[in-house]
C-alpha positions, 0 to 999 in steps of 0.5 A: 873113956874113949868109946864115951867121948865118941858117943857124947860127940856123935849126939852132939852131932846129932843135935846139933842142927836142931838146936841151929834151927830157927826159933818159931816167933809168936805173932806178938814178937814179930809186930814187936821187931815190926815196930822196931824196925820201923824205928820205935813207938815214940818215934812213931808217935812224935809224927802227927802230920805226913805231907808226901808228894811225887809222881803216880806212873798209871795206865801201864805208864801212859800217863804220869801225873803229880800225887799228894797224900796229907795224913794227919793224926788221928784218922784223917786223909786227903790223896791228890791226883791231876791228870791233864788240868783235872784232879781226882780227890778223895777225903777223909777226915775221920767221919765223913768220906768224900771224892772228886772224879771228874774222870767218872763223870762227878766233877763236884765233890761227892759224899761217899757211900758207907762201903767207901767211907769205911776203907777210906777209915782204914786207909786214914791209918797211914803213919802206923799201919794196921799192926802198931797197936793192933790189940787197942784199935779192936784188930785181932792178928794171927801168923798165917805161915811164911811166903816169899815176896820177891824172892825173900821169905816174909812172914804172913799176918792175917789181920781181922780188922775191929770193922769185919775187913780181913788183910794181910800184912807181909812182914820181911824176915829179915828187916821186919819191914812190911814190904806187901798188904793185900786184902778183898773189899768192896768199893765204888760198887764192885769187888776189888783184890787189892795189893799194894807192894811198898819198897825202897825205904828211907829214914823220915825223922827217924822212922822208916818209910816207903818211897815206892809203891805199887798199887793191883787190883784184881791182879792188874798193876794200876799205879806206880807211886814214886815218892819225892818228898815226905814231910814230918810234922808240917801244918795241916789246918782240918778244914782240908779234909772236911767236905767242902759244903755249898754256901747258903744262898742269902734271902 
């Protein structure tokens, strides 16, 4: 009897750091725990507008200048920078992709090139995410192995988006919240790698969101959004978001 206690004891030993290892999640369980993280499905639908305003940190800190980004369902956007009485806008609104630039020498709005206009239809997915309902936008996803992001392990999701781009979503293993995006794609004539770091989340009408976010490109920081404010369902009218057509001159 006793030899037996002491063989069941030492299997128990032996088995039991595999049974306290950590249960491999599929890719379906991990976007689940994402959603939940950020609060619910329906608490993510009941948003159907987002206002934000803050500070944009640029040129290494050189320059600071006031940031709007409107976001309306169910693919529009319109972001807002003013720089020394001059503003950089670029517009979405769910067809037709626009910008002002009078930073590149286009001070009238412009219409944007087939390239930019399907990034500015990835980007116009902002309250969600391209993980939310992935399988009904066309996306495909797959588990692309774990990497630490800022020291913290986050699991990496290859994101094969419905128009061909290709991103990757860095998920916490902890909170399950997105904390780094990054991707390739071509845009205003070059190719960029992009990568967007977003932390310092709070609760908007329940649902979890980012008030800091540091934009790269090609490895160089060109932006650090601090965001002040975020407003939930405020009024957006369309016309916004439209290119601002030239008046006909009368006959």
């Amino acid at each position: 009897m006793t030899r037996s206690l002491a063989t069941a004891a030492f299997c128990l030993a032996v088995l039991a750091p595999l049974s306290a290892q950590e249960t491999p999640l599929s890719v379906n369980q991990i976007v689940q725990k994402h959603i939940q993280a950020l609060g619910g499905s329906a608490k993510l639908k009941a948003i159907q507008t987002l206002t934000l305003t803050g500070k944009a940190s640029l040129m290494d800190g050189q320059v600071e200048a006031p940031i709007s980004i409107k976001v309306k369902r169910p693919g529009s956007m319109r972001l807002e920078i003013s720089v020394q009485g001059q503003s950089f806008i670029q517009s979405f609104d769910g067809t037709t992709g626009w910008m002002v630039n009078p930073f590149n020498g286009a001070p009238e709005p412009q219409k944007m090139n087939e390239e930019d206009t399907a990034a500015s239809r990835e980007d116009s997915d902002f309250i969600d995410g391209a993980l939310v309902d992935y399988q009904a936008k066309g996306h495909t996803v797959e588990l692309a192995g774990k990497e630490d992001v800022d020291g913290n392990p986050a699991y990496k999701l290859k994101v094969l988006k419905k128009g061909g781009a290709v991103e990757y979503e860095f998920v916490d293993a902890k909170t399950f919240l997105v904390v780094k995006t990054a991707g390739k794609r071509h845009q205003q004539g070059e190719d960029i790698e992009y990568e967007s770091v977003t932390t310092n989340y709070k609760p908007v009408n329940d649902v979890m969101m980012p008030f800091s976010v540091n934009q790269k490109a090609n490895g160089r920081s060109i932006m650090d959004f601090t965001i002040q404010k975020i407003e939930p369902n405020s009024p957006l009218d369309d016309s916004i978001f439209r290119f601002p057509e030239k008046p006909k001159e009368a006959k």
